[in-house]
Backbone as ProteinMPNN parsed JSONL, in Angstrom:
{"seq_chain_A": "XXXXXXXXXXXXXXXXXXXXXXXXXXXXXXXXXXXXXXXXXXXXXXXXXXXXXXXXXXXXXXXXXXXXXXXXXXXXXXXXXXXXXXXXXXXXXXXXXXXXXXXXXXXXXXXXXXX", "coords_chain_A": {"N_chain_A": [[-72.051, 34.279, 83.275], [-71.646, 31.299, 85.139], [-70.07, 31.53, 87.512], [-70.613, 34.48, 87.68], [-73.428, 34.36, 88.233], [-73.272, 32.953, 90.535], [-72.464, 34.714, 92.371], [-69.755, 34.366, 92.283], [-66.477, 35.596, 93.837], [-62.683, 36.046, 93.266], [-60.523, 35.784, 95.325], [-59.495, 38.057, 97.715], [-57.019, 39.068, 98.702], [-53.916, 39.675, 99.565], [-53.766, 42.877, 102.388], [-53.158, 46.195, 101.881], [-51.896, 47.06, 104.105], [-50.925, 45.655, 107.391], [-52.87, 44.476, 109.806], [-51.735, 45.424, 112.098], [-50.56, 48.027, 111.409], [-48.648, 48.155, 109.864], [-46.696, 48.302, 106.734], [-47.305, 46.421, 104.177], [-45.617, 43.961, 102.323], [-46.34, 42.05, 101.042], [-48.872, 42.641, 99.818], [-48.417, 44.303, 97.865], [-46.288, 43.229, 96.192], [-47.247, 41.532, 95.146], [-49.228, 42.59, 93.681], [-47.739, 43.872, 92.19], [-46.554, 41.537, 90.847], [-48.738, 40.711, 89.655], [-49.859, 42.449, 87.597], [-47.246, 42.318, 86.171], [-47.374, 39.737, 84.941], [-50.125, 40.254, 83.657], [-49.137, 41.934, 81.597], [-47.048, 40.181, 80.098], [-48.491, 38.589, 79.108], [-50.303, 39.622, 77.456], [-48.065, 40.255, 75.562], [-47.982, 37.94, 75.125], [-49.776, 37.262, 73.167], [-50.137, 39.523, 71.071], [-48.003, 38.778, 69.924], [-48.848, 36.389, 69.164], [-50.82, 36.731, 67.251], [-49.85, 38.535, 65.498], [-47.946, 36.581, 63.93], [-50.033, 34.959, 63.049], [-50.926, 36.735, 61.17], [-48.893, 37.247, 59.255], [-48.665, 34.606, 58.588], [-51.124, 34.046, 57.315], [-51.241, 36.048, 55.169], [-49.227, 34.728, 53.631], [-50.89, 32.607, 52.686], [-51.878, 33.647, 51.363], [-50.656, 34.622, 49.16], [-49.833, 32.184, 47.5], [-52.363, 31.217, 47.27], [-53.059, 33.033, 45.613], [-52.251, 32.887, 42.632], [-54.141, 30.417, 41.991], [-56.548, 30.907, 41.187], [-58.558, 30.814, 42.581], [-60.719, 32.797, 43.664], [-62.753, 32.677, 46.151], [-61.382, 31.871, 47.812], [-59.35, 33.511, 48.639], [-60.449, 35.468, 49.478], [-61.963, 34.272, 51.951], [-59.482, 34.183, 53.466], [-58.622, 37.015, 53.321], [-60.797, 37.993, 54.975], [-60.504, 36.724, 57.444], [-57.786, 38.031, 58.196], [-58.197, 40.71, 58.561], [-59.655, 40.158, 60.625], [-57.993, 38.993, 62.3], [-55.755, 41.478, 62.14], [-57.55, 42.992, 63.606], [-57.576, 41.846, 66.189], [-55.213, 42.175, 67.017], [-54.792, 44.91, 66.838], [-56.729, 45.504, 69.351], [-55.349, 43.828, 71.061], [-52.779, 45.284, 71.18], [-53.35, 47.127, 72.775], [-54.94, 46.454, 74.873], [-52.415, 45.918, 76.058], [-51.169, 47.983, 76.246], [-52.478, 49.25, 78.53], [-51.847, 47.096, 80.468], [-49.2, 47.753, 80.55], [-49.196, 49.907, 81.678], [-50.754, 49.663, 84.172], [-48.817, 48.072, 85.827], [-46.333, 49.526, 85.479], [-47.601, 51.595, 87.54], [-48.007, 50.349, 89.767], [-45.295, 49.375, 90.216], [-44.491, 51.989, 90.953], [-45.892, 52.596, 93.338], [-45.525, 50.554, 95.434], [-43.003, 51.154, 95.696], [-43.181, 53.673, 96.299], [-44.281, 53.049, 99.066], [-41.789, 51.586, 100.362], [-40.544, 49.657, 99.719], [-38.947, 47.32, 98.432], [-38.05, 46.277, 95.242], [-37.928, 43.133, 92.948]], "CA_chain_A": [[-71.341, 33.067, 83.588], [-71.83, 30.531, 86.49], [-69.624, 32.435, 88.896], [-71.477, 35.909, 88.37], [-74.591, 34.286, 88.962], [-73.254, 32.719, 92.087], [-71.497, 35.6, 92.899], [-67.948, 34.329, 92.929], [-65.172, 36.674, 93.714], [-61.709, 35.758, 93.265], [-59.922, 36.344, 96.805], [-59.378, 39.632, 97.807], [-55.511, 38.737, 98.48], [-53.501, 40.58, 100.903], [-54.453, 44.0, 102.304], [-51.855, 46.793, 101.528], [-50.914, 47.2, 105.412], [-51.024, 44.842, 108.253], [-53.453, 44.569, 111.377], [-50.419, 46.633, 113.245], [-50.753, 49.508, 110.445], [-47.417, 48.566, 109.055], [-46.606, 48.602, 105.375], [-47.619, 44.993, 103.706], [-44.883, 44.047, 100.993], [-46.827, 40.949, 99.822], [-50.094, 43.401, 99.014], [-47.522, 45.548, 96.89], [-45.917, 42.286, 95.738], [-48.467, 40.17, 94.439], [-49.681, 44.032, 92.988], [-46.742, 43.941, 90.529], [-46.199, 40.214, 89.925], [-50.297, 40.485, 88.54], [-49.095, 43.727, 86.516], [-46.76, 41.687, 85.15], [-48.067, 38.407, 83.89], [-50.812, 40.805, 82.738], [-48.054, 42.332, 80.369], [-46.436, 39.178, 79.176], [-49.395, 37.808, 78.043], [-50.335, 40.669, 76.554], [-47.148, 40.754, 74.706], [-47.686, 36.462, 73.825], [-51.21, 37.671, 72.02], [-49.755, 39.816, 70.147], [-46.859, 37.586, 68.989], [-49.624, 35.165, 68.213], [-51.509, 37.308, 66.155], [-48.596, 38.83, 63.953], [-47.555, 35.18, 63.425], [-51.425, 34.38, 62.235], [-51.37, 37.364, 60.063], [-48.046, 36.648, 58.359], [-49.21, 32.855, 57.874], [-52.525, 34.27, 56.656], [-50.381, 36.575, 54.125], [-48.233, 33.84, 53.052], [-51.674, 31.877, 52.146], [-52.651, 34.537, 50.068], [-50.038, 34.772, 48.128], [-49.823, 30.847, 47.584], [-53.399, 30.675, 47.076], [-53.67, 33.605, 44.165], [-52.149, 31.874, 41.387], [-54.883, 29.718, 41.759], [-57.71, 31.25, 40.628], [-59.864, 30.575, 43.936], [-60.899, 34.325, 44.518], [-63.51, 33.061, 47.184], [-60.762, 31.427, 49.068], [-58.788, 34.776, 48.802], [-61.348, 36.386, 49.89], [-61.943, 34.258, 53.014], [-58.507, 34.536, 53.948], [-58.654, 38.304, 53.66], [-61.497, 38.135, 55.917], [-59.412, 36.459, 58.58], [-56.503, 38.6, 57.856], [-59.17, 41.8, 58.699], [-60.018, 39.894, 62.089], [-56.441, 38.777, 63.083], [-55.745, 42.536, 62.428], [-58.69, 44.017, 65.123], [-57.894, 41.262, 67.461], [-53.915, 42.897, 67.305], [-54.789, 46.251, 67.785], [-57.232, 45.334, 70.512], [-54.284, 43.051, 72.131], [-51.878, 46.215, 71.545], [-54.537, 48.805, 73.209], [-54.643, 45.182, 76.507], [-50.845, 45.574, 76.639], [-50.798, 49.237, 76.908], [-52.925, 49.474, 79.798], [-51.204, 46.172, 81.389], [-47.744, 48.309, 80.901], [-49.321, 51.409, 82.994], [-51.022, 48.822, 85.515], [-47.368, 47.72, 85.722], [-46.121, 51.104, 86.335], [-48.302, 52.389, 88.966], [-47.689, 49.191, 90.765], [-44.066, 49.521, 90.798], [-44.542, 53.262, 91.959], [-46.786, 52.409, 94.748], [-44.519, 50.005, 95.947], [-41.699, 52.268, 95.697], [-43.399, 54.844, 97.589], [-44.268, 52.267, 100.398], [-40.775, 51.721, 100.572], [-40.804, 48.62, 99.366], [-37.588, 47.398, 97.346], [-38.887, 45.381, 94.058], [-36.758, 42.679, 92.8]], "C_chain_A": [[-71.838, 32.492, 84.902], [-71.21, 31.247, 87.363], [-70.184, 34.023, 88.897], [-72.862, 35.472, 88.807], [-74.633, 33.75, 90.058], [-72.675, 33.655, 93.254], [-70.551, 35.569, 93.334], [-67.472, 35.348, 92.649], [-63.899, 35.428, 94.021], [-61.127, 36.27, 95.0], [-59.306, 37.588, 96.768], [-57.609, 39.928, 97.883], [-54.971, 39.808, 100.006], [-54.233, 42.071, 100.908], [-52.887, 44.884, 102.098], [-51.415, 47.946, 103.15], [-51.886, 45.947, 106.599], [-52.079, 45.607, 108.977], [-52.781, 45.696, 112.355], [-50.48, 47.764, 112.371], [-49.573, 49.501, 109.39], [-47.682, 48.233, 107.784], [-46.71, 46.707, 105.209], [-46.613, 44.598, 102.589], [-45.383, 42.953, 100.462], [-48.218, 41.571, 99.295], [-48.988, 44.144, 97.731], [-46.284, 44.676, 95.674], [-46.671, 41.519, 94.774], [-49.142, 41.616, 93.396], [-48.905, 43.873, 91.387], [-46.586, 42.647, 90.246], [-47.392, 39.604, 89.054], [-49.739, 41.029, 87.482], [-48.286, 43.006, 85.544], [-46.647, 40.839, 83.998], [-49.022, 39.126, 82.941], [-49.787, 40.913, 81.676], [-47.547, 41.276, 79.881], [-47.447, 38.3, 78.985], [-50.113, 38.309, 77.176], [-49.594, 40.655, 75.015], [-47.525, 38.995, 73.863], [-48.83, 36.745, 72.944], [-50.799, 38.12, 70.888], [-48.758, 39.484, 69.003], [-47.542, 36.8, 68.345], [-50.335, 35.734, 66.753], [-50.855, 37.846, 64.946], [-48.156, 37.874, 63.435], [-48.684, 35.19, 62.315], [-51.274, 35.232, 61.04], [-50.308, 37.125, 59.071], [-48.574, 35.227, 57.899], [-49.982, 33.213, 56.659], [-51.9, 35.107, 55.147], [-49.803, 35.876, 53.05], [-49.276, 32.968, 52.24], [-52.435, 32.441, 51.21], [-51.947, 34.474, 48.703], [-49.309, 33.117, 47.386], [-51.055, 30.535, 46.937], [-53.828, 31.719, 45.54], [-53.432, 32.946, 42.953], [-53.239, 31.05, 40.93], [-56.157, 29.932, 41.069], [-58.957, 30.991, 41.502], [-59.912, 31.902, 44.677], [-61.434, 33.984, 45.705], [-62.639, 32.073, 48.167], [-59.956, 32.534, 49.347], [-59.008, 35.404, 49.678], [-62.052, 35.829, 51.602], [-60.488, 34.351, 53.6], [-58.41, 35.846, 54.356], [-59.721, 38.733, 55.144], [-60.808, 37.812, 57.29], [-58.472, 37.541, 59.207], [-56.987, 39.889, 59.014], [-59.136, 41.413, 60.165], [-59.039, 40.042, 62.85], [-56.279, 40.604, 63.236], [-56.422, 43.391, 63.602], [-58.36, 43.507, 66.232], [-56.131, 41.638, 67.847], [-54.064, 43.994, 67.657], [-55.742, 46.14, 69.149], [-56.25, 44.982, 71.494], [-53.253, 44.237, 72.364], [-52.515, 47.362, 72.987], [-54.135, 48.115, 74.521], [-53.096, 45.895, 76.981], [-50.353, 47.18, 77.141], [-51.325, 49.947, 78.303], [-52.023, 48.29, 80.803], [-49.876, 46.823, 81.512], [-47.872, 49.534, 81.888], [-49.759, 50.928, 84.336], [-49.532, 48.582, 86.086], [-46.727, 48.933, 86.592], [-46.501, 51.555, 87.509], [-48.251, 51.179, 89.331], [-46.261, 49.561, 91.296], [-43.894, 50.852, 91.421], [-44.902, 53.339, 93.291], [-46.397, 51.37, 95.566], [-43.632, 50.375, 96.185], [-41.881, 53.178, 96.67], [-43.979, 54.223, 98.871], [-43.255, 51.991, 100.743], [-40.446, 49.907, 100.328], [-39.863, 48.073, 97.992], [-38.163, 46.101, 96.906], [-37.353, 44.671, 93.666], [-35.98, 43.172, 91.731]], "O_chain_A": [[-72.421, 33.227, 85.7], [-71.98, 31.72, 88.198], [-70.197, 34.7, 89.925], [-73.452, 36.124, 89.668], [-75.648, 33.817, 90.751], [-72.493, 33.483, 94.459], [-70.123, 36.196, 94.303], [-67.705, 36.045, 91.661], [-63.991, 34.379, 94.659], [-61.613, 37.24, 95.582], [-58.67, 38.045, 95.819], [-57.041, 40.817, 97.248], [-55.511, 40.354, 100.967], [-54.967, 42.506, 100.021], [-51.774, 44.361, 102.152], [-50.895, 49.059, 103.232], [-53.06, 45.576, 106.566], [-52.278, 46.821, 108.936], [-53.278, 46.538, 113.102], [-50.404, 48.761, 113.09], [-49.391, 50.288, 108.461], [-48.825, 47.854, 107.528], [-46.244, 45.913, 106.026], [-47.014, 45.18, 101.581], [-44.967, 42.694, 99.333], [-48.715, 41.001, 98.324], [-49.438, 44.308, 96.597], [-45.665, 45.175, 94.734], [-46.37, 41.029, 93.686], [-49.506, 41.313, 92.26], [-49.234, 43.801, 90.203], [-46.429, 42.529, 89.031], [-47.389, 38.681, 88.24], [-49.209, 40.404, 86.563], [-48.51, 43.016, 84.334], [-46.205, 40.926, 82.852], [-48.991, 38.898, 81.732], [-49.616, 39.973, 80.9], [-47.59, 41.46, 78.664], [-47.154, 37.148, 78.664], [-50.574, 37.693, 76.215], [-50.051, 40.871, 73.893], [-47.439, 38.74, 72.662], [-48.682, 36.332, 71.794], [-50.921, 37.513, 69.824], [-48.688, 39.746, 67.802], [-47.242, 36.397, 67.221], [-50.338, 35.274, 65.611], [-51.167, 37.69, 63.766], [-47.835, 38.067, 62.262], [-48.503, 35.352, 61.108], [-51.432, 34.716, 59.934], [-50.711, 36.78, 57.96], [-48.837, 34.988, 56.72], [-49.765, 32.924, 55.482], [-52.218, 34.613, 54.066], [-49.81, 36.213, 51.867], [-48.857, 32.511, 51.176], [-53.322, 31.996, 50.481], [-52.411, 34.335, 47.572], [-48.236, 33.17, 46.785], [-51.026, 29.663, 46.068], [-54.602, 31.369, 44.649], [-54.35, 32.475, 42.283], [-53.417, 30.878, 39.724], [-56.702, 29.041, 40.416], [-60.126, 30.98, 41.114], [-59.438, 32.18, 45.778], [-60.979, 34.638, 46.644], [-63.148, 31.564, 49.165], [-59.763, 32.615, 50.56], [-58.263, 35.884, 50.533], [-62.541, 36.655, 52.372], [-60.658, 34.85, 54.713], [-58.158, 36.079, 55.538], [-59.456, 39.523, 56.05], [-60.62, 38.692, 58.13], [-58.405, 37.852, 60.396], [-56.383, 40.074, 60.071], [-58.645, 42.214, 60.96], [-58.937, 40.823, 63.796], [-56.626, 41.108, 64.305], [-55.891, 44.245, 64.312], [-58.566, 44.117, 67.282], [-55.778, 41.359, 68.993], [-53.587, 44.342, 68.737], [-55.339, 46.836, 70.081], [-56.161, 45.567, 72.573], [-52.797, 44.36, 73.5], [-51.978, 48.091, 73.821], [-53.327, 48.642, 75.285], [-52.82, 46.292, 78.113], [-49.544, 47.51, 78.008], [-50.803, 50.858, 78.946], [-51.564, 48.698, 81.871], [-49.272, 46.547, 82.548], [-47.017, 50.013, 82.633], [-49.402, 51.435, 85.399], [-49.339, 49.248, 87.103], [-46.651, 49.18, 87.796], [-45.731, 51.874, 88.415], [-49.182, 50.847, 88.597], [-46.018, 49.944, 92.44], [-43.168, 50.912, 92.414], [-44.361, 53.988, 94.187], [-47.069, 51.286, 96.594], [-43.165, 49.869, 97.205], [-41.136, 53.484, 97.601], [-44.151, 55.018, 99.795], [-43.348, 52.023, 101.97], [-40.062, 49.217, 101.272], [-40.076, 48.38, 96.819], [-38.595, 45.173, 97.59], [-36.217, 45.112, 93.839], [-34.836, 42.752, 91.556]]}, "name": "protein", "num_of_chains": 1, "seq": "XXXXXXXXXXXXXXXXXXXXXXXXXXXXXXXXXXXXXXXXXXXXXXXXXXXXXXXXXXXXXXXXXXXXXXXXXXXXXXXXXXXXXXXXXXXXXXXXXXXXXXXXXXXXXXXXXXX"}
């Protein structure tokens, strides 16, 4: 992409203690409110995709009567994709729920009261 070949980085964001050494609660903040969004968009993927595949279901069984196997048959193909691109999105959401986790721990053990 254009920003790896210019070598953009996103901002590094807070550090997780001040200049003075003390404890940072917007490094440990901004930690879990990433964690989070990660996870709820995680979770809208997968809503999208169980939608698609029900639709895609519903067009199957709509479209057999018809006697158009090779539209069946691209539907199924779909169906197949929507499916990989759900368990992929499940596999996203299970790491965004442990990112999650060890955020709110490591905030916790900075002493750092989450809302």
């Amino acid at each position: 992409s254009v920003g790896a070949r210019q070598k953009f980085r996103t901002g590094a964001g807070p550090a997780p203690v001040t200049k003075d050494g003390e404890v940072n609660p917007a490094y440990f903040l901004q930690a879990v409110q990433k964690a989070s969004t990660d996870l709820a968009d995680a979770d809208r993927r997968i809503e999208a995709y169980q939608n698609r595949i029900v639709e895609m279901r519903g067009e199957i069984l709509r479209t057999t009567g018809s006697g158009d196997n090779f539209a069946v048959a691209r539907i199924q193909e779909q169906i197949t994709q929507a499916e990989a691109d759900l368990a992929r999105a499940q596999t996203e959401r299970s790491a965004a729920s442990a990112a999650l986790d060890k955020a709110q721990n490591e905030a916790r053990s900075a002493g750092i009261r989450l809302p």
